[in-house]
N, C-alpha and C positions, 0 to 999 in steps of 0.2 A: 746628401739631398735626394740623390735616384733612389735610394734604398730605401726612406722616408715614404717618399711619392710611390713606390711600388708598393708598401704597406702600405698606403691608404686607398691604392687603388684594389688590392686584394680583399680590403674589408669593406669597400663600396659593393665589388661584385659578390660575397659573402652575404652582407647584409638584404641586396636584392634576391637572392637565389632563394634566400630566408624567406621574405616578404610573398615573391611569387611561389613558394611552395603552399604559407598561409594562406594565400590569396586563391591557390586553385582545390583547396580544400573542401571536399572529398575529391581525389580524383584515382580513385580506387575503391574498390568494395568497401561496404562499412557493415560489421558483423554487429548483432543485436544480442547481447546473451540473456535470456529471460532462465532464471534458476529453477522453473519448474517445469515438468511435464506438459503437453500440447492440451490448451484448455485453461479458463480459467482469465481470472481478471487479469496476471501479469502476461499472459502470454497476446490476449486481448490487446493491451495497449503497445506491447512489442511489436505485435503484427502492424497494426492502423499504423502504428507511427512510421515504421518500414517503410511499408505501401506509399504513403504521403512523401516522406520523406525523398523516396527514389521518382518521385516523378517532379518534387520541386526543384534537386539538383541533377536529374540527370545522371543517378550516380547511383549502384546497386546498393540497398542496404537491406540486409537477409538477417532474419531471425537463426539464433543458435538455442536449441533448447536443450538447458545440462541441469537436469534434476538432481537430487540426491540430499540423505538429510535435510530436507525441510526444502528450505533454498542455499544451503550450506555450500556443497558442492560448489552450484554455478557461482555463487558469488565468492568464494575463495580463486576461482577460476579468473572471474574477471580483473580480481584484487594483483592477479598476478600475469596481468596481459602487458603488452608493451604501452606505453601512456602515449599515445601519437593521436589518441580520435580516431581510430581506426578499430578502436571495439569497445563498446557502449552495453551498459547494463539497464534493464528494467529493478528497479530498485521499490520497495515497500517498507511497511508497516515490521514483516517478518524480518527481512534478508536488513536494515535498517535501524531496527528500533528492538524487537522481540530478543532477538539472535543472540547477544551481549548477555543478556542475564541469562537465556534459557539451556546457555551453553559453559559448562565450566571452563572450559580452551576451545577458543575458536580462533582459527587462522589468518581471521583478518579480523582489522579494528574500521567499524562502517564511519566514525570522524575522522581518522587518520587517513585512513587507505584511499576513500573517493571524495570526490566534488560534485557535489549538485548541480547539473546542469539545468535542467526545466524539473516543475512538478506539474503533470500534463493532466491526472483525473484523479476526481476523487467519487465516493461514495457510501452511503449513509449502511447504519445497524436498526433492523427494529427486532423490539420482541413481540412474540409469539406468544399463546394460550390455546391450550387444547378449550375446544370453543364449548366444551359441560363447566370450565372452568370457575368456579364460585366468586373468585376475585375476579374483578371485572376491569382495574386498574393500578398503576405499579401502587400507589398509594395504602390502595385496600392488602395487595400482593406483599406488601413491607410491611404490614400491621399483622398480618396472619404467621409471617416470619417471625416476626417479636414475638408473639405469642405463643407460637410454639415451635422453635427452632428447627430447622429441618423437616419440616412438614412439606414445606413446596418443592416439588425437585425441578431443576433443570439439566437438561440435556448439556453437553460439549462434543465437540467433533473431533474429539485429540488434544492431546496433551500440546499445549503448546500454540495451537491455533487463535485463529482471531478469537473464533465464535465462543472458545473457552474465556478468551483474556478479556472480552466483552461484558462476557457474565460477572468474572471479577471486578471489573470493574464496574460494574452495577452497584455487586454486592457492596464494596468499598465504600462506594458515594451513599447508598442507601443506610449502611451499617447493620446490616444482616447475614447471614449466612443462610444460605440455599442450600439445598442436596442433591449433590453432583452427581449428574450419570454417566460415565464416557462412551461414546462411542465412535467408531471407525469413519468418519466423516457426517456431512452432512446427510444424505439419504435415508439412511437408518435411526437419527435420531429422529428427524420428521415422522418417519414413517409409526413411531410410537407415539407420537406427538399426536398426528391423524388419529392414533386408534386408543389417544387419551389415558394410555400407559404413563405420560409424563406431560408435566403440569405447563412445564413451558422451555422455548427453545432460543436462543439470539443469531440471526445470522443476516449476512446482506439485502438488504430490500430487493432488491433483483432476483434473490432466491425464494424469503419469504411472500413477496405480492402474489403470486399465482395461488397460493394455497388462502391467503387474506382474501381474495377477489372473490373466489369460487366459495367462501364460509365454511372451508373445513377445518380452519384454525382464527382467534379471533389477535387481531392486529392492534397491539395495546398499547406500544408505543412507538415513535424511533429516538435514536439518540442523539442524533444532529442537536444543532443549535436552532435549526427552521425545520418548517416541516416539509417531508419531499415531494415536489409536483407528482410524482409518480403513487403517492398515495395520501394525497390532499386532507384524508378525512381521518386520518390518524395521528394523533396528538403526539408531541415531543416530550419528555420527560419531565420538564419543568412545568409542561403548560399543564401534563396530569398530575403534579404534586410529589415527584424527584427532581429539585433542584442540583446543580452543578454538577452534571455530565453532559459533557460537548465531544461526542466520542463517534469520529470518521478516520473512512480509513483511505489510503493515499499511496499513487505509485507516482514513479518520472522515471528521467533519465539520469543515471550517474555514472561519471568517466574514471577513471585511474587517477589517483593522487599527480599531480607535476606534468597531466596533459597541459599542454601549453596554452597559454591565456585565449590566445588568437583564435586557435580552434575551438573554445568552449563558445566564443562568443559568436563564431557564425554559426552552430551547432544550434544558441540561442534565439539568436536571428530567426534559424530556417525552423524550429519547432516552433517558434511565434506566430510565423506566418502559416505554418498550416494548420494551427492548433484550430481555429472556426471550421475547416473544411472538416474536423472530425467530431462537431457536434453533436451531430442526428446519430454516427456510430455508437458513440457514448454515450447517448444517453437510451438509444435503444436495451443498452446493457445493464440498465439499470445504473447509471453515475452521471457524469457531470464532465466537463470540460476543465482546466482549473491553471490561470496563469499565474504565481504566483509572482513578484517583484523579483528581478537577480538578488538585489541588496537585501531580501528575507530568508531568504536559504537556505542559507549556514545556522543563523538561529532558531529557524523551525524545528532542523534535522536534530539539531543537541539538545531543541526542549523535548523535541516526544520521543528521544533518545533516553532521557532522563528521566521523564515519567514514566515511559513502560518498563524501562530497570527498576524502579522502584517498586512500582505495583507486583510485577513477578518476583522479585525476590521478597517482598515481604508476606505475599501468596503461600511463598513456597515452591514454585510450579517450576520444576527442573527435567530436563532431556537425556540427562548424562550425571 
């Protein structure tokens, strides 16, 4: 009977040591690891969410930026951190969805390995026209394709990138073929774009508006589902006569596979409540705020998981 009673008084104070561990969580550092270099939309919501984050618990949580291949590196990196909540990844479109097809072996699997904890922002694709551009709409822009293939070119910023996999996927939903330019990022393709070398270019609203604003390139669509406050007077694809493309792009928070329940959910908790104070940040940067349901998550992440493997491998569009 003592021996009974002493086991369950061992698993009483077991069970509480548990609970107040959950319970005083974070109560240590919490590392952010953003997979790319200082800059840029993931490091963007790394940063704000840190910021916010450390002043709602009280509790330090610092950005770790580990670049390399792509977002490869950092997110192999995180895939293999200890699973306690105590190192949290900015997660996307790339390091999430791309990755998988773009990479013949890659070291981690983005269903397997993490958990979705929040999807915190998102933000819109338009295209571009160098503004002599004779096509004046994707409509007119699909007709002169048909007509003579490969006539229109657009720019890419790398093998691999959004503003590449956007094009294709233009092209897909349209049913045309484009002629690809690559080049070394965004800047340089612009920069031909500006001086009417190339016919047209796709990349984040936040990057193409200044050049839209100021009429050195003409703003012919976005590719949302609505059209962005940020450029009210440019039409969505659908509403210019390209139906069904709803193509945004998305980052959050993702933890280590078998982080404990407990801690995702005050993890959830605390980027809920400070997700309003980072409004005006986000949307200065050209994006959105975006709380998605806990209970849509998982299925989000496997469909556009699923779709961008498709469209890349039936592209073509490989890294390795």
């Amino acid at each position: 009977m003592v021996g009974a009673l002493g086991a369950i008084a061992l698993a009483l104070v077991s069970f509480q040591s548990t609970s107040l561990a959950q319970g005083a969580y974070p109560d240590r550092p919490v590392r952010i690891i953003v997979p790319i270099a200082p800059g840029g939309s993931y490091d963007l919501v790394g940063r704000h969410l840190a910021d916010a984050l450390a002043k709602r618990t009280g509790q330090a949580f610092f950005v770790e930026n580990k670049p390399g291949a792509g977002t490869v590196v950092g997110t192999q990196a995180a895939a293999q951190s200890e699973a306690d909540g105590y190192t949290l990844m900015v997660g996307g479109l790339s390091n999430m969805a791309f990755n998988s097809a773009l990479y013949a072996k890659l070291a981690y699997d983005p269903l397997k390995d993490f958990v979705p904890v929040a999807l915190v922002y998102k933000f819109g694709y338009v295209m571009v026209g160098r503004k002599d551009l004779p096509q004046q709409t994707p409509k007119e822009i699909v007709a002169a394709a048909l007509d003579k293939p490969g006539s229109i070119t657009v720019a890419t910023a790398g093998v691999g990138t959004g503003q590449q996999l956007v094009a294709a996927a233009f092209m897909r939903s349209a049913g045309v073929k484009l002629q690809e330019v690559p080049y070394r990022g965004s800047p340089p393709a612009f920069a031909d774009v500006l001086a009417g070398r190339i016919d047209l270019f796709f990349d984040s609203i936040a990057a193409g508006l200044p050049y839209v604003q100021t009429g050195q390139v003409r703003g012919i669509a976005v590719l949302s589902s609505k059209r962005s406050p940020l450029a009210p007077d440019v039409p969505t694809m659908a509403e210019a006569g390209v139906p069904g493309l709803d193509v945004d792009s998305w980052l959050g928070i993702f933890v280590p596979a078998k982080t404990p329940p407990a801690v995702i959910a005050k993890l959830r908790q605390d980027i809920r409540a400070v997700l309003p104070d980072l409004k005006e940040r986000f949307e200065k940067s050209g994006g959105e705020p975006w709380d998605m349901p806990d209970d849509k998550l998982d299925g989000f992440i496997a469909s556009e998981h699923a779709t961008w493997t498709k469209l890349i491998r039936e592209a073509g569009i490989k890294l390795d």
